[in-house]
NUDOFI-432555 format. One record per residue (C-alpha): y, z, x. Coordinates in steps of 0.1 Angstrom, whole numbers. Layout:
# NUDOFI-432555
      v      w      u
      Y      Z      X
...
This chain:
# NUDOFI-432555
      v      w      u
   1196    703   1148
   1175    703   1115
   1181    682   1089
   1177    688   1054
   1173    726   1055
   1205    736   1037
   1186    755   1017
   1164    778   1039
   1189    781   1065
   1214    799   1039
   1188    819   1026
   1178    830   1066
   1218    841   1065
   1217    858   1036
   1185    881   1053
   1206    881   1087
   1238    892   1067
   1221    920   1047
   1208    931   1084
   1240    928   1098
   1259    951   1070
   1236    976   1075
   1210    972   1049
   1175    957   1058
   1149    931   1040
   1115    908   1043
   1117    871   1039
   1090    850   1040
   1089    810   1044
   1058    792   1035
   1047    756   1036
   1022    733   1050
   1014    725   1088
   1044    707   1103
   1069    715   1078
   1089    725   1097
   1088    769   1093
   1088    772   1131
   1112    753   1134
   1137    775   1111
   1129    804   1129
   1139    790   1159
   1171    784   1143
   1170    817   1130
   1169    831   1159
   1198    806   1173
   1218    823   1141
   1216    855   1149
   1226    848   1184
   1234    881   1208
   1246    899   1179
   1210    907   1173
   1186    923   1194
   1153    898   1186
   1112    910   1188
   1089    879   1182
   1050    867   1175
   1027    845   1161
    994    851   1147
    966    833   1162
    932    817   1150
    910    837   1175
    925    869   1173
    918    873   1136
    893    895   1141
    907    915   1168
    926    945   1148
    961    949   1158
    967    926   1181
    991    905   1169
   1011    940   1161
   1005    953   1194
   1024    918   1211
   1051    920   1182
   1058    960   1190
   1054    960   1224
   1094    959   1233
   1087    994   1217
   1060   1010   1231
   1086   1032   1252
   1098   1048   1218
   1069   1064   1208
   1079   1101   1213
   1105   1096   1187
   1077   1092   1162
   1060   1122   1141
   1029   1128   1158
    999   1116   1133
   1019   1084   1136
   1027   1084   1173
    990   1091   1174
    978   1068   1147
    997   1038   1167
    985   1049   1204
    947   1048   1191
    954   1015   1170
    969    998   1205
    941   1014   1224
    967   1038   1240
    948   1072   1231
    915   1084   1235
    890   1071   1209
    862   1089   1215
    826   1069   1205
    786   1069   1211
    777   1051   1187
    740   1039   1201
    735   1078   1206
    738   1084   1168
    709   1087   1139
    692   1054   1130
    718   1057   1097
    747   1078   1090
    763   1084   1061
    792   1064   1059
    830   1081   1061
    863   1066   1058
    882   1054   1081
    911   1068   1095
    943   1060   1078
    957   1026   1080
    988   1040   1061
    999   1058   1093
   1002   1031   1112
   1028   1013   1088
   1045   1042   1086
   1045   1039   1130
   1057   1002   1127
   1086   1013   1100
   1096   1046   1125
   1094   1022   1158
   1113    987   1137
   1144   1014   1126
   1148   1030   1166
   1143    992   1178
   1173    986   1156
   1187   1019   1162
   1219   1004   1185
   1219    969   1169
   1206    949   1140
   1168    940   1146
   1152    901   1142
   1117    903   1137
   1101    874   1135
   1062    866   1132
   1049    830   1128
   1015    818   1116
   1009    845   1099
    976    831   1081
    963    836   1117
    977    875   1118
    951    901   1120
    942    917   1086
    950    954   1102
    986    941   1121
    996    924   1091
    986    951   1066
   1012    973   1088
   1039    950   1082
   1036    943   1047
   1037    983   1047
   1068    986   1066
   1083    959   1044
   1081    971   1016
   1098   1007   1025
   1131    987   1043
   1159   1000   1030
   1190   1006   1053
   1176   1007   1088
   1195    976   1099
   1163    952   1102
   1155    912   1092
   1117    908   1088
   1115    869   1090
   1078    856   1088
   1066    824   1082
   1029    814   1069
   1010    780   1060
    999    772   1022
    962    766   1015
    946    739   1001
    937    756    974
    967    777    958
    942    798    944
    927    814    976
    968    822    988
    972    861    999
    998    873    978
   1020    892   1000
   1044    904    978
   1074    895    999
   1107    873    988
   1098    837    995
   1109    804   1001
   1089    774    996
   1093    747   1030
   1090    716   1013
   1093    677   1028
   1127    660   1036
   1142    641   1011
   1139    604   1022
   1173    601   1035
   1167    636   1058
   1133    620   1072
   1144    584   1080
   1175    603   1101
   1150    627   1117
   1127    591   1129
   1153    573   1135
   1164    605   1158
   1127    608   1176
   1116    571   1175
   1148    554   1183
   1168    526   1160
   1148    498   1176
   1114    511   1158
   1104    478   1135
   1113    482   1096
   1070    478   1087
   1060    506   1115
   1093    529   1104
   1080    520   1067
   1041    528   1071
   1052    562   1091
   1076    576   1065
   1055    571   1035
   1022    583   1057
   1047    618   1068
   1058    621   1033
   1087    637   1048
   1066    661   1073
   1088    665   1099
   1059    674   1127
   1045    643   1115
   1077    626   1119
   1081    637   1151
   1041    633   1164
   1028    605   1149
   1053    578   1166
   1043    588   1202
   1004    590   1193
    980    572   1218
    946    563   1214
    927    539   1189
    917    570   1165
    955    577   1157
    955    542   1140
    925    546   1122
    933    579   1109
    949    569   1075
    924    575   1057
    924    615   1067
    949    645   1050
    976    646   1069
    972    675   1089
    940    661   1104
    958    633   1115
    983    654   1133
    956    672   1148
    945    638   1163
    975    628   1179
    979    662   1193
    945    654   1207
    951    620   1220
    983    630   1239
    957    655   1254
    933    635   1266
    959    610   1288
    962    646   1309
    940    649   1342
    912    665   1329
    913    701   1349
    946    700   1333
    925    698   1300
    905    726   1309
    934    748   1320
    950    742   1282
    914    749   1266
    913    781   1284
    947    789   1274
    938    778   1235
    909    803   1234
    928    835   1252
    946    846   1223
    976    863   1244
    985    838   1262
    990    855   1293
    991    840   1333
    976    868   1346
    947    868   1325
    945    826   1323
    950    815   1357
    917    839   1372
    898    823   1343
    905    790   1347
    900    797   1389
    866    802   1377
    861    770   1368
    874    759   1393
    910    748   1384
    941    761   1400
    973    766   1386
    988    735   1401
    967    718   1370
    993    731   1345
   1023    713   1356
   1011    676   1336
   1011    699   1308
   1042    713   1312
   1060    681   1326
   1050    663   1292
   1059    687   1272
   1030    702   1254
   1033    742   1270
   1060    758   1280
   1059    788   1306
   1080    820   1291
   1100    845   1311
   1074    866   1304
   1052    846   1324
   1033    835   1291
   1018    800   1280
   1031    792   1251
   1026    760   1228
   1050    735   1219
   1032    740   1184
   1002    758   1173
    988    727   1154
    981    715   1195
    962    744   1200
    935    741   1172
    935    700   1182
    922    713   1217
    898    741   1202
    887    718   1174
    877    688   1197
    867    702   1225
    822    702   1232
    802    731   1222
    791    739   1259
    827    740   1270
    841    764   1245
    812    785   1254
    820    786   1290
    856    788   1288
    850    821   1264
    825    836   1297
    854    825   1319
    878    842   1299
    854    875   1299
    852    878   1333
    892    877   1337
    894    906   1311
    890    946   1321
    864    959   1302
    878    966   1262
    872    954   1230
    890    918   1235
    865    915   1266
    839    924   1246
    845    899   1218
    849    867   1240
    815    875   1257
    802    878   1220
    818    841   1209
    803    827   1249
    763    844   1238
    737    817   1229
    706    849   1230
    699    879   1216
    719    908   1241
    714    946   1237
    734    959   1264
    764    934   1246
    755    940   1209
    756    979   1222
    791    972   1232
    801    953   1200
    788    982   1176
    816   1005   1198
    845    981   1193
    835    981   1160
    837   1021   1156
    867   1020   1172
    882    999   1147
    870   1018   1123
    883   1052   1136
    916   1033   1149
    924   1020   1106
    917    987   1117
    898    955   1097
    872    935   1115
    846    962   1123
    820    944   1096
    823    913   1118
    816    936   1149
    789    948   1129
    773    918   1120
    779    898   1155
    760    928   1171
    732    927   1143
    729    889   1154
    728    897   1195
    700    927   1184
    668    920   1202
    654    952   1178
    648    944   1143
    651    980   1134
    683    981   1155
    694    948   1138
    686    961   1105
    706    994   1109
    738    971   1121
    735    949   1089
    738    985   1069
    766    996   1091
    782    955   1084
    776    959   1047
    795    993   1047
    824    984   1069
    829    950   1043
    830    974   1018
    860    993   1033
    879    964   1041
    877    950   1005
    852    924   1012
    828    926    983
    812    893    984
    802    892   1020
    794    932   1013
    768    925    993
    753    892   1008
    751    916   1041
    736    942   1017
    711    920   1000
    696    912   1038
    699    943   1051
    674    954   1021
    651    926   1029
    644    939   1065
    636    980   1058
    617   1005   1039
    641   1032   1047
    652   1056   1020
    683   1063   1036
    691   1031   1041
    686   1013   1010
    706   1048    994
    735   1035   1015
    731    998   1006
    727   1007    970
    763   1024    978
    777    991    986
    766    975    961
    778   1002    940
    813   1002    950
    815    964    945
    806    972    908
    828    999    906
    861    978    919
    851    948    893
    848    973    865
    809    978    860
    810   1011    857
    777   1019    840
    757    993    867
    780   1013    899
    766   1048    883
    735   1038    878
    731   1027    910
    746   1054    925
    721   1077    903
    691   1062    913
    706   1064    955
    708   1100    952
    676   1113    932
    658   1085    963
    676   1107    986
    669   1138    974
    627   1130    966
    605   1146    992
    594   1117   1005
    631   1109   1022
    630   1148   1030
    594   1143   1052
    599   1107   1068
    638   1108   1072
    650   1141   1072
    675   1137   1048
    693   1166   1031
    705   1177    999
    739   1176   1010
    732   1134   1011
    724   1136    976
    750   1159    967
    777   1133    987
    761   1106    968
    757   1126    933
    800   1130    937
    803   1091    937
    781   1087    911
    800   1109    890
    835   1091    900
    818   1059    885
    800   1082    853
    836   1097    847
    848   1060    833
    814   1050    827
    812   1075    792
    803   1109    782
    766   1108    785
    764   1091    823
    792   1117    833
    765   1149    819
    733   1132    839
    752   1134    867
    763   1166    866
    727   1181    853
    712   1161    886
    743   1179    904
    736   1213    892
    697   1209    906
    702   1203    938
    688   1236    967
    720   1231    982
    725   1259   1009
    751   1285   1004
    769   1275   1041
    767   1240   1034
    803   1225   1033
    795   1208    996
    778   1233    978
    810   1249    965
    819   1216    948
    787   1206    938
    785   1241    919
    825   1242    907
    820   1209    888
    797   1212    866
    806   1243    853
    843   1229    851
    838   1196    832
    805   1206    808
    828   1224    786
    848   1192    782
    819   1173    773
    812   1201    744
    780   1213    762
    779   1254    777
    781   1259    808
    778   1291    834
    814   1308    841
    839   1289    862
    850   1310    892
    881   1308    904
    890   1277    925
    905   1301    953
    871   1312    953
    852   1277    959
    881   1266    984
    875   1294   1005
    839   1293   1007
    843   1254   1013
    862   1262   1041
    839   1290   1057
    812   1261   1053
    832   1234   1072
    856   1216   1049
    883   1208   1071
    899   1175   1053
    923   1178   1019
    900   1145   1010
    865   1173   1013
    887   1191    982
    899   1167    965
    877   1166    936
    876   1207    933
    913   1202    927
    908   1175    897
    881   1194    885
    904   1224    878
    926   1204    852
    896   1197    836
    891   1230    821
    927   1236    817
    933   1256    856
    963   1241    856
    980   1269    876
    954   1265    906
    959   1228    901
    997   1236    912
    987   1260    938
    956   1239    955
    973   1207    951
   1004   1217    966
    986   1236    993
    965   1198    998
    995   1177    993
   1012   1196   1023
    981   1201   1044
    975   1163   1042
   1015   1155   1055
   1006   1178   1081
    973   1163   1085
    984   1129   1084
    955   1120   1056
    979   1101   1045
    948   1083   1018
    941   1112   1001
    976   1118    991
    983   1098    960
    947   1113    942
    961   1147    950
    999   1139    941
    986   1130    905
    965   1159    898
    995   1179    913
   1020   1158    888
    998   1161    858
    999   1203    864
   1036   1202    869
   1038   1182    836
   1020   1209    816
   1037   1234    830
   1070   1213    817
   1083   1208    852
   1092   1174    846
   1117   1167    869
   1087   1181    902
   1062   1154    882
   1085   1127    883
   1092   1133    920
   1055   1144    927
   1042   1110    908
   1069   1084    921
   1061   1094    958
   1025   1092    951
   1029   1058    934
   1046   1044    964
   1023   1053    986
    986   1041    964
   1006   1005    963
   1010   1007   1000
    975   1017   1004
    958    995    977
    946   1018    956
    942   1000    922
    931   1029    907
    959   1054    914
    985   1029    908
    973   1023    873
    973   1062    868
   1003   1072    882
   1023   1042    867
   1010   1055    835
   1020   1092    841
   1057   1079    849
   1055   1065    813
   1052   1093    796
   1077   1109    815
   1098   1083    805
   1084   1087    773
   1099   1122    771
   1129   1120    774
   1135   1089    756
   1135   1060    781
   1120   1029    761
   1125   1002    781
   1112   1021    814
   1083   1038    795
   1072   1002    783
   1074    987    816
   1054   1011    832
   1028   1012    804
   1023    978    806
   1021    974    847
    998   1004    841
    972    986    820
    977    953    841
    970    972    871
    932    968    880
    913    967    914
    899    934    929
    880    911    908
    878    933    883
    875    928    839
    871    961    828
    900    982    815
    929    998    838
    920   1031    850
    954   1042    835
    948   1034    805
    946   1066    786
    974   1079    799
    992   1045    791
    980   1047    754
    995   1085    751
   1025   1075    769
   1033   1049    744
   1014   1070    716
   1045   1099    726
   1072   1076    723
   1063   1063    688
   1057   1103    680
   1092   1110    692
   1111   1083    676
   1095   1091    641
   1070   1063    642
   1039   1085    633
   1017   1053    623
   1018   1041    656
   1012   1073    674
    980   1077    649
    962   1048    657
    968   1049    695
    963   1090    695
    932   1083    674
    915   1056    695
    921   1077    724
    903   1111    715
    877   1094    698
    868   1067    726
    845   1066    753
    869   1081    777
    879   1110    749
    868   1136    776
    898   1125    803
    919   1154    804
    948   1128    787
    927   1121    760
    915   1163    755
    959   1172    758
    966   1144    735
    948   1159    701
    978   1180    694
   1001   1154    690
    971   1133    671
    974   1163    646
   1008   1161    640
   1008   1126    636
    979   1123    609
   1000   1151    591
   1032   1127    591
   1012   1108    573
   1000   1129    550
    958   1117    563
    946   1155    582
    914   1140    579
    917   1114    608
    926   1142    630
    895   1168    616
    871   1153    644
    892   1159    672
    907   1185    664
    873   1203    666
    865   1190    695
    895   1203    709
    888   1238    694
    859   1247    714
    875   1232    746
    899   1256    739
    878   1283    734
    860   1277    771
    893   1269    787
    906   1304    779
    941   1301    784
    966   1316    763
    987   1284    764
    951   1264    755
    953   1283    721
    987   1282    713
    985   1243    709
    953   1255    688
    972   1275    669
    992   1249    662
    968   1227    651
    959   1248    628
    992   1258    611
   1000   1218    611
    963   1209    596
    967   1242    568
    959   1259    544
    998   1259    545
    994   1294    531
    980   1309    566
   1006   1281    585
   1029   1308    592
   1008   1334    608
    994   1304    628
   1031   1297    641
   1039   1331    648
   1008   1338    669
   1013   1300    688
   1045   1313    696
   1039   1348    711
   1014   1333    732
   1041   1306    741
   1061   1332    753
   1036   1343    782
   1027   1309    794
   1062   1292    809
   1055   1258    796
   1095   1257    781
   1082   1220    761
   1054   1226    748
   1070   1262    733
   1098   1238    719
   1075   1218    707
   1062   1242    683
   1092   1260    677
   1103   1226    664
   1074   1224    637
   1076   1260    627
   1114   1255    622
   1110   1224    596
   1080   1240    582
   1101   1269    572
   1134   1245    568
   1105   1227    537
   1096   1259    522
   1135   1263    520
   1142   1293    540
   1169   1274    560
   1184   1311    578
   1146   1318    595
   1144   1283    606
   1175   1284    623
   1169   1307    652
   1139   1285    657
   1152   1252    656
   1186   1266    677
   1157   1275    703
   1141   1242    708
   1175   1222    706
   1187   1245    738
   1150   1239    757
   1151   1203    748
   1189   1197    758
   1180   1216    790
   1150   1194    796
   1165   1162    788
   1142   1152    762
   1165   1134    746
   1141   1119    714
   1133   1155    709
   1168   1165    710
   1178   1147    685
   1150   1152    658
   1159   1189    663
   1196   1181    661
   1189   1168    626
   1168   1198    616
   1192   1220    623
   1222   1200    606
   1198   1201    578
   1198   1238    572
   1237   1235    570
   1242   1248    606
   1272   1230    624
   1259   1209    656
   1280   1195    684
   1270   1169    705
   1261   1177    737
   1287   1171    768
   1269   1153    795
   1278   1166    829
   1292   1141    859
   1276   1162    884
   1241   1171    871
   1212   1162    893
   1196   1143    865
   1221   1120    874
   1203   1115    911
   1170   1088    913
   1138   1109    919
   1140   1099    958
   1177   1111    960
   1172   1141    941
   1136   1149    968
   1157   1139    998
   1188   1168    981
   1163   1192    979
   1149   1189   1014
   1185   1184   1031
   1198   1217   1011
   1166   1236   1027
   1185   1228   1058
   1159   1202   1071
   1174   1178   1096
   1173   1136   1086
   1142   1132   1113
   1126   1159   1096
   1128   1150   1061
   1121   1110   1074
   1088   1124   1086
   1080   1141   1054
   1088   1112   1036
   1075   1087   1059
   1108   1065   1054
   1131   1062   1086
   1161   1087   1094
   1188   1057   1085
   1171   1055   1047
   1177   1094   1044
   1209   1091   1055
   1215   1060   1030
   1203   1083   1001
   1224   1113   1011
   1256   1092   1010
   1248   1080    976
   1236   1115    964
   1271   1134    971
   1293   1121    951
   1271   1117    921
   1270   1152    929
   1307   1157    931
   1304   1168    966
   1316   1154    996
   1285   1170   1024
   1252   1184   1030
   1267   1221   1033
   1278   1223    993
   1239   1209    985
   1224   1243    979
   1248   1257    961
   1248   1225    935
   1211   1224    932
């Protein structure tokens, strides 16, 4: 029975009701040690009783570094499900639980590689979302995970994932996690939460009275309730303490106290019985079969565990596991126990192990010397982690650095430490691993690679001029002929390492953004290697942006093609050729090589790679005036960079969605996701979102629609006339800068720009390109040649499909001739852009041309909205439609989707009769 924990407990019913109704949900409790969390999920557990089928772990201290372990024990009920999986995840999962082939030599590779990403962390959420919904497939699912400050970084990265994409697969996700010290250093984790706080007086002095008995003495019931300040493990502990230190312990925070009555009621135990629970506190699974041959290697049998048991402090599980009676106990034993004896239990444990990673670590944590043959075996685990998704490889890294008799070995495993922290979003320690890595070599290569790291720490906290720089310098070392004599180092390296360096240049400025690319454009890069394509696409590409000539841009087809013949086998090797070819207005091979990328990488399961790709793919459906494709394109992609992490991409995208919202009139959306766009920035970072000038024209766009050109003007203007005025927002957004200055009767603002925009134009070479030139032109004057201007923006309008932009103009040409009072010519005009925006939905647009028209003295009904239009549907119903009326199956569209067949089949029910339909079979006739 608890006490006091009214509160929690009807929140822990609420989660088990939502569950039980068919809907799923996340709940986390958090509080100090001994509050009392564990002790609510065991009630939780109680709650949901048989009606519930129940999965269960806890995170612990030494396993933190061991990637998915404390997944693997949570999932393992499962592991007979996999072949209901797609494959990359089915696959992703196996390799993260060491069930598939991860093929590795590292030893047998150069002195220093080049570093690449890992593989795809994001599959394996997606794995633990697919395997929690067929787990809960016949009956609701309890999940619960305790001590998850302990969890692995890579199991609990997984679950956060497949928390955050429940929807209506029938599953409770009840976790529980200690508070730090410090608030400050507390991982968000973005989950509901409720704070486990002491018992009232009145709850603890029942909950003594309960453990102690009523015959404790009023001073000793007194001094223990105000020394527990209602902790109930306190509560419960600190009467039955033995020893002189547990009364000489006031002085201590409270959880060290507790640690030292854990300890004393240890050390009354025979002492192999001692040594049997210290071998148990440092195996992390907890497991008899791995324990008891451990501890029979020092010489203790498993008769030893029964004084343990008998007093309560471990508990034997039905799945012949030690578990326990609190987790606090097993830190007291680790914490207390001699040096030599931890080391010893650790070998004990090693030899009890088959060989593996978890082998491997415990002989690592028992060395005292330098090992080869060991630090050979740690640098594997940590490749495996790497290629597995997992975190922990840049301790691998460094442990093995440590055990390295070599200094030249050493050295390269400090490099290989520094670059795995880098990954796993460890900048401080990255550096600090980088700074002494430096200190120990003369290598080219390998102080390019460390001047990486260091690069990418600047990068993520917004130094962007400091990350190019770097990054510069990194690649003209690699590229000198003295790294082509001693090393052997390529062009290709510098050309890798030329391509970050212009990521960093493009937010960096203009002028950082040309050195790279003049440095880019120099390289003897080989016609059959895989980069040369790129590295010869993007200048050519972005120059022109920058005002500067440039030789003729190919098409993209072209460098694709030859990328491929060359080796490029990833979406994430083409990435940047697809960005580049919005750049220089390709926005038709922008559609056709990002959807071809987009798909290749579902296939693929490159899962990373997907939300960069989705927003140059969104961006080139939004010229086109496909807005309904951006939105879906962009809110998928969105999803999945905040499941990833990717600061960057969730700033942009959020902005995208803004102007979106922007167009057709949402105010309140388009403001929200503005703002979260330019409050999105990476880790430790000062500098400006990476979203901000789409932000700024999002918000710039709604003031321009709603007739507040002021505010259009001095966002527009700050925006093409910045240091970022050659982003392709900024260079799309002078047409609607020129209209606004116009409003207000000042051209002259725009005049700058406006050129600009001109000879970008001019190198772009697309008809729609100088149609929006065109109209520039006719809006800036003299109003005597306006007309012509119009006319010609128009027929070019007419050949280029982009139905908003054509409005757009028709729009202007319409008041411009409704002013010079020829009210019958406007009409056909204005009647034109009413019926695209209407069609559109772009509702602030609709009505300005509403009113023009009314003005000419033409009769204008409102428009009927329509109960069964598809606008009607959220941009995940309305993808999940459109797959479902191309005949794809639930599974299949779950697996496109990466959300679980139950979710699609949630959507579907809510999609019909917003449709006015009552099944799948009428979907393509309605869309």
């Amino acid at each position: 029975m608890l006490f006091g924990r009214e509160h929690e407990q009807a929140a822990v019913d609420a989660l088990l009701a939502q569950a039980r109704d068919g809907g799923a949900g996340a709940l986390l409790l958090r509080g100090e040690a001994g509050i009392g969390k564990t002790a609510l999920l065991d009630d939780a557990v109680a709650r949901a009783g048989t009606a519930f089928r129940v999965i269960r772990a806890s995170g612990v201290e030494y396993e933190a570094e061991l990637p998915f372990a404390g997944l693997s024990l949570l999932l393992a009920p499962g592991l007979d499900r996999l072949d209901v999986l797609p494959g990359p995840q089915r696959r992703a999962l196996e390799a993260a639980f060491g069930l598939g082939d991860v093929p590795v030599d590292p030893v047998a590779a150069p002195p220093v590689a080049l570093a690449t990403a890992p593989a795809d962390r994001l599959l394996v959420g997606l794995a633990t979302l697919g395997l929690l919904a067929e787990l809960a497939a016949d009956q609701p699912l309890l999940c619960v995970l305790d001590d998850v400050q302990w969890l692995d970084r890579a199991s609990l990265d997984a679950l956060l994932l497949a928390a955050r994409r429940l929807q209506a697969e029938g599953v409770a996700l009840l976790l529980a996690a200690r508070t730090e010290p410090d608030a400050r250093t507390e991982r968000r984790l973005g989950l509901p939460e409720v704070r486990v706080t002491g018992l009232a007086e009145a709850d603890a002095t029942r909950l003594l009275t309960e453990r102690a008995g009523p015959d404790l003495p009023a001073a000793v019931r007194d001094r223990l309730l105000a020394e527990a300040a209602g902790n109930p493990l306190a509560l419960t502990e600190l009467p039955v303490a033995t020893g002189p230190q547990a009364h000489t312990a006031g002085g201590l925070p409270l959880t060290s106290r507790l640690l030292i009555a854990f300890h004393g009621q240890v050390t009354g135990l025979p002492p192999a019985t001692q040594t049997l629970l210290l071998v148990a506190a440092a195996e992390e699974s907890g497991e008899l079969d791995v324990l008891l041959p451990a501890a029979a290697a020092l010489g203790v049998g498993a008769e030893h565990l029964a004084p343990a048991e008998e007093s309560g402090l471990v508990t034997v599980t039905p799945d012949r596991r030690i578990a326990f009676r609190h987790p606090l106990l097993r830190s007291a034993i680790l914490q207390r126990a001699p040096h030599h004896q931890r080391l010893a239990v650790h070998q004990a444990v090693a030899g009890a192990l088959p060989d593996g990673d978890r082998r491997t670590w415990h002989l690592a944590l028992a060395a005292t010397a330098p090992d080869a043959a060991l630090a050979d075996a740690l640098e594997r685990t940590a490749v495996r982690t790497g290629r597995r998704g997992g975190h922990g490889g840049a301790a691998a890294y460094e442990r093995a650095a440590r055990l390295t008799p070599d200094r030249d070995a050493a050295t390269r495993r400090l490099v290989l430490a520094a670059e795995a922290a880098t990954e796993e979003g460890e900048l401080t320690r990255a550096e600090a691993l980088a700074d002494e890595a430096a200190g120990r070599t003369d290598s080219v290569l390998a102080h390019a690679l460390l001047d990486h790291v260091r690069a990418t720490a600047h990068f993520w906290r917004g130094s962007y001029p400091t990350a190019h720089r770097l990054l510069l310098d990194a690649a003209l070392a690699l590229g000198s002929d003295e790294a082509a004599a001693a090393e052997a180092v390529e062009p290709a390296h510098a050309a890798r390492m030329l391509f970050q360096a212009f990521h960093a240049a493009w937010y960096a400025g203009e002028e950082p953004v040309a050195e790279v690319l003049d440095r880019l454009a120099a390289l003897p890069l080989a016609d059959d290697d895989p980069v040369a394509p790129l590295a010869r696409y993007l200048p050519a590409a972005v120059l022109p942006a920058l005002g500067r000539p440039a030789a003729a841009l190919p098409p993209a087809r072209e460098a694709v093609e030859a990328a491929r013949r060359a080796g490029a086998e990833s979406p994430a090797d083409l990435v940047q050729l697809c960005g580049a070819t919005l750049i220089l207005g390709r926005d038709e091979e922008t559609v056709d090589l990002g959807g071809e990328l987009v798909a290749e990488a579902r296939a693929k399961g490159t899962l990373g790679v997907m939300p960069t790709l989705q927003f140059f793919l969104a961006e080139a459906e939004l010229f086109h005036g496909r807005h309904a494709d951006a939105e879906l394109t962009a809110t998928e992609a969105l999803a999945l960079a905040q499941d990833t992490g990717q600061h960057q991409w969730v700033s942009q995208l959020s902005a995208l969605l803004a102007y979106l919202a922007a167009l057709d009139g949402r105010t309140e959306r388009c403001t929200e996701l503005a703002t979260a766009a330019l409050a999105t920035t990476g880790p430790q970072t000062a500098a400006p979102a990476a979203g901000r000038p789409w932000a700024h024209w999002a918000l710039a766009l709604l003031d321009l629609g709603q007739g507040r050109a002021a505010g259009a003007a001095d966002r527009l203007h700050a925006l093409t006339t910045g240091p970022q005025r050659h982003h392709v927002s900024a260079t799309r957004a002078v047409p609607d800068l020129v209209e606004a200055a116009v409003r207000l009767g000042t051209p002259d603002r725009a005049a700058e720009a406006y050129e600009r925009f001109a000879r970008w134009t001019a190198a772009a070479d697309r008809p729609w390109a100088e149609a929006l030139r065109l109209r520039c032109q006719a809006l800036l004057g003299p109003d005597e040649l306006a007309e012509t201007a119009y006319r010609a923006a128009l027929d070019l309008h007419a050949t280029t499909h982009r139905p908003f932009e054509q409005a757009r103009t028709a729009l202007l040409y319409g008041e411009w001739l409704r002013r010079t009072r020829r009210r019958t010519d406007a009409r056909p005009h204005l009647t034109a852009a009413l019926e695209t925006f209407d069609r559109l939905a772009a509702h602030p647009w609709s009505t300005r041309a509403r009113t023009e028209l009314s003005a000419t003295g033409t009769p204008v009904p409102n428009p009927e909205p329509s109960p069964a239009l598809p606008n009607s549907l959220t941009p995940q119903e309305l993808q999940i439609a459109r797959l479902a009326a191309q005949g794809l199956t639930n599974r299949d569209i779950a697996a496109q989707l990466f959300l679980s067949p139950r979710t699609i089949a949630h959507h579907l029910y809510k999609a019909y009769p917003k449709l006015g339909i009552t099944s799948r079979t009428a979907l393509p006739a309605t869309l």
